[in-house]
N, C-alpha and C positions, 0 to 999 in steps of 0.2 A: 555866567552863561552869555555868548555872541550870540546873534542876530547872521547869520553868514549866506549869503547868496553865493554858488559856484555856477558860472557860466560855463558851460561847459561839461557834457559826458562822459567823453573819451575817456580814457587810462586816466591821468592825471587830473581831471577834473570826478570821477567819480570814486576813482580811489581817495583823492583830495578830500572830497565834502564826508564820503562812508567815516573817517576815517577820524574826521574832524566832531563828525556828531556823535562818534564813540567816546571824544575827549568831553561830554559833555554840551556841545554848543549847539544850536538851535540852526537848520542847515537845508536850504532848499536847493537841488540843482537843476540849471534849465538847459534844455535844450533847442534849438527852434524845431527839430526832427518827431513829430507828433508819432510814429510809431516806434522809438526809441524810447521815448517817454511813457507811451503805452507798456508797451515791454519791462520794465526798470517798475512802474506800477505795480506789473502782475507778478512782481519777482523776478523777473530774468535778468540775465547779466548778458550784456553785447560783446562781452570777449575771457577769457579762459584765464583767469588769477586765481591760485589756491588761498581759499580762506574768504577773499571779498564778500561772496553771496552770504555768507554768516553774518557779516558785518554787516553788510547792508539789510539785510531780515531783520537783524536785531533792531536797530536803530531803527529800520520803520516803523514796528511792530508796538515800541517804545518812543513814538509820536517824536524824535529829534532829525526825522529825515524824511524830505517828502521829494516828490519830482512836479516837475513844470513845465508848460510853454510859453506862458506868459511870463517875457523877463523886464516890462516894464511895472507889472506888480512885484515882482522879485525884489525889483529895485528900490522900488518907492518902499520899499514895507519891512529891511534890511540893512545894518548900519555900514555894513561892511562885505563889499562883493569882492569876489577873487574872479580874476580873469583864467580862464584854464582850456583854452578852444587850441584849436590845430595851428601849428605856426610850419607846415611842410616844405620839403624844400625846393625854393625856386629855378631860377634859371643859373647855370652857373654855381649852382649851390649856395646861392644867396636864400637867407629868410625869408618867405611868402609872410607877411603881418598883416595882410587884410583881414584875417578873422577879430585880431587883436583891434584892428581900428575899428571896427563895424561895432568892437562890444564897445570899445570907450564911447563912440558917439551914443550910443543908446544908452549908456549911464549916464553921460552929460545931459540929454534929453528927457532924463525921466526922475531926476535924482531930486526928492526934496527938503533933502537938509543936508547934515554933515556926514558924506561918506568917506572912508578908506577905503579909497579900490588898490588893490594887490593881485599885481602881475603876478601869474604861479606858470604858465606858458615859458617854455626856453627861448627867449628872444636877444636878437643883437643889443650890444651896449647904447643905450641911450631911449630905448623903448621908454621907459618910464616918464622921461621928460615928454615924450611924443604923444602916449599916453594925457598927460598934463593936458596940452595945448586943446587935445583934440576935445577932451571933458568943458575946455573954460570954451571954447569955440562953439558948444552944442548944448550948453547948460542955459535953459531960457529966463533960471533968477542968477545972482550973482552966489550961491551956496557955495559956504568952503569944501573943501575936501583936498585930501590927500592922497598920495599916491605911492608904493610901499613894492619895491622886488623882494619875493621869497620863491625864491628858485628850488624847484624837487630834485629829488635825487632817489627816484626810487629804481627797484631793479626789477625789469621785470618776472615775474615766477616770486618772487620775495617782497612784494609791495608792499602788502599791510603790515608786515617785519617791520622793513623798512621806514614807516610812517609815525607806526606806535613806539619803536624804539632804534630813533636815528643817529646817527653819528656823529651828526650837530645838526642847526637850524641856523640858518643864514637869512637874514632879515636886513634890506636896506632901505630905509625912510631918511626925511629929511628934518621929519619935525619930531620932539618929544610924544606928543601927540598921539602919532600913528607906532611910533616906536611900544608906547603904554598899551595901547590894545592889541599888537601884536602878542606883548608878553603875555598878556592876559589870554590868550586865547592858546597858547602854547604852557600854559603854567601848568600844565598838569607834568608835562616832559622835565621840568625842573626837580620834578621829584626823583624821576628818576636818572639825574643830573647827565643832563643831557645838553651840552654845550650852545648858547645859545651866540653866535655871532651878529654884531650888529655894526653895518656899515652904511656907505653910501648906496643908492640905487645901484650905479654905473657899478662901481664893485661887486655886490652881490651878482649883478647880470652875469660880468664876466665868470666870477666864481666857478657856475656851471658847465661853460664852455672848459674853464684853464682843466678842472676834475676830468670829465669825458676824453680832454684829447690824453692829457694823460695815462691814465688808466688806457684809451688805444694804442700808444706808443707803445708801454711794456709787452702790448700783447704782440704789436709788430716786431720791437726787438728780439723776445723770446721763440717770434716763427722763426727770423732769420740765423739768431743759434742751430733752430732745429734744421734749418737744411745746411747749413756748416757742418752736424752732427752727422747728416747722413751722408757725408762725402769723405768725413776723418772717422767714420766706427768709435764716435760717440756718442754718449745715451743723453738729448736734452733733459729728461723725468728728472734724470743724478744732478746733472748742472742747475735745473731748476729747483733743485729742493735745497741743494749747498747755498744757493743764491738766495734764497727765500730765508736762512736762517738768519743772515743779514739783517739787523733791525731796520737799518738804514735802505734797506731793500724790499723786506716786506714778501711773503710768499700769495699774495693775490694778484691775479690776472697774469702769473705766470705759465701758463697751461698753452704749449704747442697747438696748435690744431687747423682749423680748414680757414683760418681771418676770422674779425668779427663783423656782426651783423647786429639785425634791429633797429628801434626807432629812433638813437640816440644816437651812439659813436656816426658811422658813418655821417651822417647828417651834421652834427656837432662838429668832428671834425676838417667839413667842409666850409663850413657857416664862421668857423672861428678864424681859417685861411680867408674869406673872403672881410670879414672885420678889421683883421689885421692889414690886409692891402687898403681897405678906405683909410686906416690911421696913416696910411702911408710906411708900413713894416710888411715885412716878408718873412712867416711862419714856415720857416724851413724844414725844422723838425716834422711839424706838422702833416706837410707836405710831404717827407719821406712816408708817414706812418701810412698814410693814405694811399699811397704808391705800392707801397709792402705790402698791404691788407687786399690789394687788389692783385697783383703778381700771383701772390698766396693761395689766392681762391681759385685760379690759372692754372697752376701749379699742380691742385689735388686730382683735376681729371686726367694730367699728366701721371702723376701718381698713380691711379686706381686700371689706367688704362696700359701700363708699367708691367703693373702685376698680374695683369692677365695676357702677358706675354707680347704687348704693344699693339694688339688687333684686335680692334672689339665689334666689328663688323659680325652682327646674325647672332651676337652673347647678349643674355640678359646680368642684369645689374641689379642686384639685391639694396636698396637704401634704407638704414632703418635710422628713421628720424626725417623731420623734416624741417621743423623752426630750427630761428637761428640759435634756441638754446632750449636748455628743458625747460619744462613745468609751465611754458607757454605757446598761445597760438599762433603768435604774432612771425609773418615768411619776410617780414618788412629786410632787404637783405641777404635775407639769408645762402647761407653757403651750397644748401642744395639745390638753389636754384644754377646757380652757374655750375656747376657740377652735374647736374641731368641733361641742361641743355648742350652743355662739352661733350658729353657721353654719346648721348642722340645724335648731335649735328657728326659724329665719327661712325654711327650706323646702329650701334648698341641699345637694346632695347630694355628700360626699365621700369620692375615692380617696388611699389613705393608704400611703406609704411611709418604712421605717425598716431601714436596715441589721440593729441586732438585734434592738430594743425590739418586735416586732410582738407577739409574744407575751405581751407585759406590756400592751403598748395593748389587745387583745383582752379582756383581761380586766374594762376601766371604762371601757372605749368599745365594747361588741360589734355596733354597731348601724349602724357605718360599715363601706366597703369596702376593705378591706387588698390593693395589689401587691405583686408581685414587685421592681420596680426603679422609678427614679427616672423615664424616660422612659415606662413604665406606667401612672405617675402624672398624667404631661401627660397622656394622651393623653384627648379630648376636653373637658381644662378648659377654661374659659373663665378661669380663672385661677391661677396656679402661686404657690405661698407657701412657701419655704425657713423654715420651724419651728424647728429645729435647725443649726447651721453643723457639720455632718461633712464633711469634708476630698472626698467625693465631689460636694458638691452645689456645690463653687467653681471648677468648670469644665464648665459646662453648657454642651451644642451648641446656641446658640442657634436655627441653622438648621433642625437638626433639629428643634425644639420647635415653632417655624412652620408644621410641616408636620404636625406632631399635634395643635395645640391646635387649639379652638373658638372661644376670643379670645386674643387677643397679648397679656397681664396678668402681668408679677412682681410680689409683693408678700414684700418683701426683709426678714423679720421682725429679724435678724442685719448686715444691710448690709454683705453678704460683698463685696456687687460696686459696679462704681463705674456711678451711673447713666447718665452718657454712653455708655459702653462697651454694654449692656444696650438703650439706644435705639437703636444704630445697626442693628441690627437687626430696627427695626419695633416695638419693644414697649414699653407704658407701662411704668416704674419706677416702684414706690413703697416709698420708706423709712422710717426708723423718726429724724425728728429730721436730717433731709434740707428742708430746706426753700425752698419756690420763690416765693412768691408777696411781692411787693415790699410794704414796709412804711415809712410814712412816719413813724413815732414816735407816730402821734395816738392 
């Protein structure tokens, strides 16, 4: 068993520490936010992960997880802190790290013997050393300590998946040292052989970034099929599933739809264009994906405003979903925000539904009309637009919906459903890389 202090509440720092005192280790997380900490006390969780609050209940409940304000006790009384605070993005899309340097000085200040502090925050390449200087700069004996990148990779709506059973673990240290209690603190994952990679700081850093822009690319490439598709009357779903059988290709984050969103891509792949220009390189790829993913999002109120005949002056807009993905709350991005505000700024007025997110949307959309449920939503659009794929909106009464809408309109941002099926009911379909109109090569 570790000793582990997580600084930090957020997503990654609470999911981090829940997740880590299920592996057995000994795990306090601090906040400086006294009613976050209150909260997290009493049981509550400060954002919407399936599975977390079980995790976190147990492990309280079972004395391996407690919360905190005080993070110079945390520190003193811990062998091993993770950094995990907000790293948001700046100006130009550079790294905000002053929450990162605020925790290192306060570990250098407070630390009284041999710590491993590990960066678990997505920060630019060379944090670690930065990290280093600031600890030997604020540490008032000469205490060793080390310093250690283990970058996440969690997804949001699948985090504690994701944690307890990862697709590897990337761990960069410099010394044997830190590299040994990492293992040890991860050794339960060995059993269930689970890749552990172990590299330099500056590698591991990058690691995170090179995964993220990636994984945005395919999604930018596979938009720009889908509007190829809908100008030649072909189906991206087809192309995407032929391509996906590909090993070398791989059938994830092939899915057409409104761009991505959330706390990671966007952000990451900004933050990775602006690292690349300090090395003195120019992330071109990168650059395009980021271009795409924004066009894209442009694009769908073009789309949705398309299909209700190009005029949406004095029409309501049905939107069902509203984060930028399922199974969570987080609007960080997301696609329905620029698609509500494209709608409105052209005259159109819209009723908006979201399993949880409502209260996250309310906060940077206050100006639309939020339901209760999804058939509250239809009722008198003249067009329905599935935002989000949450497992409730992939069995709609279509009968029902005929009998509440204004006009017969899906506009299938997700292309949950198959268009024939959706027409046989009287209503136009319109997808996303669905394409009809015949094309003779000219």
């Amino acid at each position: 068993m570790h000793r582990i202090a997580m600084i930090g509440t957020g997503y990654v720092g609470l999911v981090g520490g829940a997740c880590l005192a299920d592996l057995g280790n000994q795990v306090v997380c601090i906040d400086q936010v006294e009613e976050k900490i209150a909260r997290l006390r009493a049981g509550g969780i400060p954002f919407y992960e399936p599975g977390l609050q079980e995790v976190v209940a147990r492990n309280v409940r079972e004395g391996r997880l407690s919360f905190t304000t005080d993070l110079a006790q945390a520190v003193r009384e811990n062998d091993v802190v993770f950094i995990a605070v907000g790293t948001p993005e700046g100006d130009g899309g550079a790294v905000d790290v002053s929450q990162v340097d605020a925790a290192a000085e306060a570990i250098g200040r407070h630390m009284t013997g041999y710590r491993l502090v590990v960066q678990k925050s997505t920060v630019p390449v060379g944090t670690a050393r930065r990290i280093r200087r600031i600890i030997e700069d604020a540490r008032p004996a000469p205490h060793e300590f080390d310093v250690a990148s283990n970058p996440e990779f969690l997804r949001e709506g699948a985090a504690v998946e994701d944690f307890m059973r990862p697709d590897r673990v990337v761990v960069g240290a410099d010394t044997e040292r830190a590299l040994e209690i990492l293992r040890g603190i991860y050794a339960p994952l060995y059993l269930i052989h689970t890749p552990i990679v172990e590299t330099t700081p500056e590698t591991a850093e990058l690691v995170k970034y090179a995964s993220n822009a990636f994984l945005a690319t395919k999604i930018s490439f596979i938009n720009e099929i889908a509007n190829l598709c809908e100008k030649t009357g072909a189906d991206v779903q087809v192309i995407a599933y032929a391509m996906g059988l590909d090993k070398r290709i791989g059938s994830k984050f092939l899915h057409a739809g409104a761009g991505f969103g959330g706390s990671c891509f966007p952000k990451d792949t900004k933050a990775l264009v602006r690292i690349a220009e300090a090395a003195g390189e120019d992330s071109r790829v990168v650059r395009a994906a980021i271009d795409v993913n924004e066009r894209q999002k442009a694009r769908m109120v073009d789309k949705v405003a398309a299909a209700m005949g190009g005029d949406v002056r004095g029409k309501t807009v049905g939107l069902l979903g509203l984060a930028f993905k399922p199974n969570t709350d987080d609007m960080r991005y997301a696609a329905s925000i620029v698609l509500a505000n494209g709608l409105v700024a052209r005259g159109a007025k819209i009723r908006a539904y979201d399993p949880v997110a409502t209260e996250n949307a309310r906060a940077v959309m206050p100006d639309i009309e939020y339901v209760g449920d999804r058939y509250e939503a239809a009722t008198g659009a003249h067009a329905l637009v599935v935002v989000t794929e949450w497992n409730e909106f992939r069995g709609l009464d279509f009968e029902r919906l005929r009998g509440l809408m204004a006009a017969h309109v899906l506009v299938d941002l997700r292309n949950v459903y198959r268009p024939e099926d959706v027409e046989s009911f009287g209503f136009r379909y319109v997808g996303v890389g669905r394409g009809k109109p015949p094309f003779d090569g000219r």
